[in-house]
N, C-alpha and C positions, 0 to 999 in steps of 0.2 A: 485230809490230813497232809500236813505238807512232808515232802520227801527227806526222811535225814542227810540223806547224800548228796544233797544238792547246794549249793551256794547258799549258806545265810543258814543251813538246817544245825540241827543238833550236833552230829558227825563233827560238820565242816566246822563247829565251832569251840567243839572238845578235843580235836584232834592237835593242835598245839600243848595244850595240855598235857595229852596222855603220853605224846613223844616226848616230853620234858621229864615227866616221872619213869619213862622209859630210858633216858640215856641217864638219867642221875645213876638209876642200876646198871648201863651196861658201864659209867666210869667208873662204880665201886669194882664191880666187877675184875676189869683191866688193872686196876693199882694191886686188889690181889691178886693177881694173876704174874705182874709185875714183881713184886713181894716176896712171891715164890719160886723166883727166878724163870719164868718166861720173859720174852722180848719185849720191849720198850714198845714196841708194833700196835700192841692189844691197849696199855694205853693212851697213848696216842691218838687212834683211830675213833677211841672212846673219846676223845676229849674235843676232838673235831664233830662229833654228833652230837655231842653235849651243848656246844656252841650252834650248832646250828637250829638247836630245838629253843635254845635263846631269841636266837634271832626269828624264828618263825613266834615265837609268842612275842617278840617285842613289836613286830606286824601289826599282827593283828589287834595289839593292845592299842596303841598308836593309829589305826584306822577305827576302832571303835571310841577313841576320843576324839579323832577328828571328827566322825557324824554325830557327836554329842555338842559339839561347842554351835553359840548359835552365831548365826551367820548376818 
């Protein structure tokens, strides 16, 4: 059985993913947070994770259609 944690496994290739549906909650999060008069800070910091969980699925989107196109 090959390894989930490994390069190419299951893990390694849900894990863009899970962090995307992970920071969509922590930006709702920060706006209420925001809403209800805490700091600009929460979200913010949300919105920079938010963006980078984009950019880690636009990776790996982007290198799985590059080894799909034929050469």
């Amino acid at each position: 059985m090959k390894n989930p944690f490994a390069s190419g496994g299951l893990l390694d290739k849900a894990m863009p993913y899970i962090s995307f549906v992970v920071s969509i909650y922590l930006l709702v999060q920060g706006v209420r947070l925001y809403l209800r008069g805490s700091t600009i800070l929460w979200a913010l910091a949300a919105g920079v994770v938010f963006f980078s969980a984009c950019f880690g699925m636009y990776r790996q989107l982007r290198q799985w259609r590059l080894a799909r196109e034929p050469k």
